[in-house]
N, C-alpha and C positions, 0 to 999 in steps of 0.2 A: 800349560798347553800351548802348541804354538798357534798362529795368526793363521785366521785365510786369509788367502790372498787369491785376487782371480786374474785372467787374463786371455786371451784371444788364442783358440787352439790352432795347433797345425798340424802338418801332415804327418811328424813322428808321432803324435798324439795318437793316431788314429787305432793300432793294436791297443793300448792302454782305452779308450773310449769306447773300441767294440767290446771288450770283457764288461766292462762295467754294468752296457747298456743290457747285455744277456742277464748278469747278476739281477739288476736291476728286475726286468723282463720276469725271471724265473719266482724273484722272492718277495717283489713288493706286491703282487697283483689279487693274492690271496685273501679270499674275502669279499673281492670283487668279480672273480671270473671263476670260470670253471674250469679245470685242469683241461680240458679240449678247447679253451678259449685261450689260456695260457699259452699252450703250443700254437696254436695260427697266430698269438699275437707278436711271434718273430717275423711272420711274413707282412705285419701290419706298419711296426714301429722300426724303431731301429736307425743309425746313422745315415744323412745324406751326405753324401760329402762336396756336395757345392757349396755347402755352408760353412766349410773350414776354406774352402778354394776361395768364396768370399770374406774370409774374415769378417763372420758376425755369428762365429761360434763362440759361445764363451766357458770356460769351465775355472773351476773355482779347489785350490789345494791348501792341501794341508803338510805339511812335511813332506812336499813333493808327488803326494798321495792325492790321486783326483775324487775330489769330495761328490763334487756334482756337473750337473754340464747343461748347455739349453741354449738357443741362439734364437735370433730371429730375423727375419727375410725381405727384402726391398723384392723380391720374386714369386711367382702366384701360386708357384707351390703349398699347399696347405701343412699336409702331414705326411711320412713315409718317409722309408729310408733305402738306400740301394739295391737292396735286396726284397723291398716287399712287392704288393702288388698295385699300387698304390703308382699311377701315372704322374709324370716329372711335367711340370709347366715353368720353363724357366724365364716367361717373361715379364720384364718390369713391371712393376704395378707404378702405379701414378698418386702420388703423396694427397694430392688435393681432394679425390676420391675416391684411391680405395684404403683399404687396413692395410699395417703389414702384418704379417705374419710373426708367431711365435711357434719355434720348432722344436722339437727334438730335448723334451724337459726329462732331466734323468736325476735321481739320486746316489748315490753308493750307498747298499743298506749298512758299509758300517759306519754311516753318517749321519740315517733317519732320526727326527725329532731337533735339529740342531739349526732348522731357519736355513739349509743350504736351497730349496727350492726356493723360498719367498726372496734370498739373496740373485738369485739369478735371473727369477722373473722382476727382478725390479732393474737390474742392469740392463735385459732384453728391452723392458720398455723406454725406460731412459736412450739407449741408442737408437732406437725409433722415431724415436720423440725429435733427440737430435739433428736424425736425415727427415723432419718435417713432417712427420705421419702424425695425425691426428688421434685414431684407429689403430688398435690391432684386436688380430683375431686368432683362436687357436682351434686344432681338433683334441679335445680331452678322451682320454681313458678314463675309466671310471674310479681309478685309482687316483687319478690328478684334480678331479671335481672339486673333493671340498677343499682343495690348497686356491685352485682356482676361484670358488665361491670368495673364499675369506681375503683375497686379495683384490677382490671388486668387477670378476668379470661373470655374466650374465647369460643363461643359457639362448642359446640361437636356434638351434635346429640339432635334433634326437637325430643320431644316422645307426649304418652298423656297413661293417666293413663288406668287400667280397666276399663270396664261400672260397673257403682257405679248406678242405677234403671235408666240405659237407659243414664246414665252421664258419658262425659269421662271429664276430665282434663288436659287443656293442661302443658304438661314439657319441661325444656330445661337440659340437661346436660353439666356442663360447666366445664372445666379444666383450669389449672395455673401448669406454672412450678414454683419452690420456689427457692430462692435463699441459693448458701450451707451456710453450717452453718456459725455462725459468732463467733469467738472465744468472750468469755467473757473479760469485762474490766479487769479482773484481766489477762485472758490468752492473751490478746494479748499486745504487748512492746509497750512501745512509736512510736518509727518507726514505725513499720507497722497499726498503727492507722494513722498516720500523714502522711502515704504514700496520693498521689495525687490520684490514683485508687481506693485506701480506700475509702477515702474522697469524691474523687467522687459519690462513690457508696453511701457510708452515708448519701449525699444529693440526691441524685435519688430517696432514701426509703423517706425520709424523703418530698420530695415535693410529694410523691403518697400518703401522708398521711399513713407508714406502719411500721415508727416507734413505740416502744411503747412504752409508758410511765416510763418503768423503762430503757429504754435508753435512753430517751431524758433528761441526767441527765447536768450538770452544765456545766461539759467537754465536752458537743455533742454543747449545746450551743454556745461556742467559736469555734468550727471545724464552725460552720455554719457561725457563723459573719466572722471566716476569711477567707471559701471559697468564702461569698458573694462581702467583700471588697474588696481581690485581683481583683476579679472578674471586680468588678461592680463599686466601687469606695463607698466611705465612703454615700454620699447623696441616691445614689441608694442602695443602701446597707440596708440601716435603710427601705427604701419602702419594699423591698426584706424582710427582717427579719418580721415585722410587718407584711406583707401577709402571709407567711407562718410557722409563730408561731399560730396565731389566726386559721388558717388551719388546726394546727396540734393538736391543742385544742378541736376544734371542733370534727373532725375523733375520738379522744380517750374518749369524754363526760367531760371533763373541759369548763366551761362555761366563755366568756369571759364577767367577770362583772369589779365591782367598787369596789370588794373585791380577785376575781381569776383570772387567766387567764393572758393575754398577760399582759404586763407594758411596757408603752412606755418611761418613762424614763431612766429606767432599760436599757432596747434596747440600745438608744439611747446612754446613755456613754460609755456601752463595747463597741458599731461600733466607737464610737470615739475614743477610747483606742486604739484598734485593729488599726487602720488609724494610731493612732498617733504611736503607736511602728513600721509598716511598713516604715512609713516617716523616723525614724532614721537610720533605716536600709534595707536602699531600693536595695542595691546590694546582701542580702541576697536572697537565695532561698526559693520556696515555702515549701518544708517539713523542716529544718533547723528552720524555720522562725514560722512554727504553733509550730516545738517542744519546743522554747522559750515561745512562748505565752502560752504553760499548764504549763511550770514552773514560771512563773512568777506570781506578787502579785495577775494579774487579775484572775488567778484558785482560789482564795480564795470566795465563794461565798458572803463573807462581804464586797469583796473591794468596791464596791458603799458606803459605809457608810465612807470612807474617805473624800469624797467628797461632803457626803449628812448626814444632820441629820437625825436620823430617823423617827422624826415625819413628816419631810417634803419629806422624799425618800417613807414613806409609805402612803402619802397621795393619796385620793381619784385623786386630781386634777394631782400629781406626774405619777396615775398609765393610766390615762385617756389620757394627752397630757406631750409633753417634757414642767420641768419645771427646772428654773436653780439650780445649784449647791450652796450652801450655807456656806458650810465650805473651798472649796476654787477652782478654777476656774474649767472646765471641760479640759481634759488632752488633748495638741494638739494644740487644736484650740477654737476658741469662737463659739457655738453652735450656728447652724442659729435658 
């Protein structure tokens, strides 16, 4: 299955983005609205396009297929799209006190269930975050609620749209406060990656599913196998990791097959590595003790291939269930 990949819409986007949003529009709303709610909700939702003019649209594909789409706004526009009825406020908001805004959240239904929404609202607020916003805030449909609930934002104020031929639409306004910024891998030192409050925090995002993809890089990997170990002990550990890897696949559109996605034996020897370098130095402390572990051979993302050939470290049945070591024992202890 191929990768998403996302990136900043533009103006040929725009035919490809209205179909979706109508698909969208016509087939996800079912269950929530009423078929005369459906129809007025073309006049409610729908594309704005100062938000592809600004460049803070973003949409996310798959084999050149747009999976999903959703941007969000340095501008006081709340919700609405070109065509509805829904008045344009284009000016600035002020980073220090107001939200910004999240727009224009769409699925492709033949992409439902695959973490493209939680992928995009995690991108929106990440670039939020980065023009300095504290805050954002969105108008939900009652189809986007519970995606909105489970990603941490907070009902504000119950509305309902204009009369659209005698139709309102129910809305919910929902806000989140964001977390401050997070210095990049390059700006932040060892230490203060490896601090315990760091760490902590790194696994709080990380089990809301609100990491993204381009942090959840090699080195977030081992923070999490050795908050899980200290934590929880090598056996609980590997449960822990496996649940919230495939978690965190899922939330960003990585699909867990028999070719991407989680690897259980992969898992399985860094928690063991991790375990096994804690056992030698078990009077160490906890930050001391993670900043060995990213200098050590395990930060090499090939170090499994000391232990595994590769045709059997990248086997189907390797990446499906723990399968032993080959080239020479697993580090520690003998795998249960």
């Amino acid at each position: 299955m191929a990768k998403l990949r996302s990136r900043l819409a533009q103006s040929e986007d725009l035919p490809a983005l209205r179909r979706l949003m109508q698909r969208a529009i016509e087939e996800l709303q079912h269950g929530f609205l009423t078929p005369e709610q459906i129809v007025a909700s073309h006049k409610v939702m729908g594309l704005d396009t100062q938000l592809v003019a600004d460049q803070t649209y973003i949409l996310v594909e798959e084999d050149g297929v747009i999976a999903g789409c959703g941007g969000w706004s340095w501008r006081a526009t709340l919700y609405g799209g070109d065509d509805s009825v829904v008045a344009r406020e284009p000016a600035p908001l002020d980073p220090r006190r107001d939200a910004a805004k999240v727009r224009a959240m769409y699925t492709n239904p033949d992409f439902v269930r695959r973490g493209i929404g939680r992928m995009v609202l995690g991108l929106c607020e990440e670039a939020a975050r980065k023009a300095g916003f504290s805050r954002v805030e969105l108008m939900a449909t009652m189809a986007g609620v519970p995606l909105y609930r489970a990603c941490g934002y907070l009902p504000a104020e119950s509305t309902e749209s204009r009369p659209i031929n005698g139709v309102r639409v129910p809305l919910l306004r929902m806000e989140k406060a964001l977390d401050a910024p997070r210095p990049s891998a390059a700006g932040a030192t060892r230490a203060e990656r490896c601090s315990r409050d760091a760490v902590a925090a790194f696994v709080a995002r990380f089990e809301r599913g609100e990491v993204t993809p381009a942090e959840w890089t090699h080195a977030a990997h081992l923070i999490a196998g050795y908050w899980y170990v200290t934590r929880l002990g090598a056996a609980a550990a590997i449960d822990e990791m496996r649940r919230r890897i495939c978690y965190h696949n899922e939330a960003v559109g990585t699909p867990n097959t028999d070719d991407s996605g989680y690897h259980e034996s992969i898992t399985r020897l860094y928690v063991f590595g991790i375990a096994a370098g804690i056992a030698r130095r078990p009077a160490v402390a906890f930050e001391p003790g993670l900043q060995a572990l990213l200098a050590s051979p395990m930060a090499n993302s090939s170090w499994p291939l000391q232990y595994y050939s590769r045709e059997r470290l990248y086997s189907v049945a390797a990446r499906r269930s723990w399968v032993e070591p080959d080239l020479q024992p697993t580090p520690g202890s003998t795998a249960p």
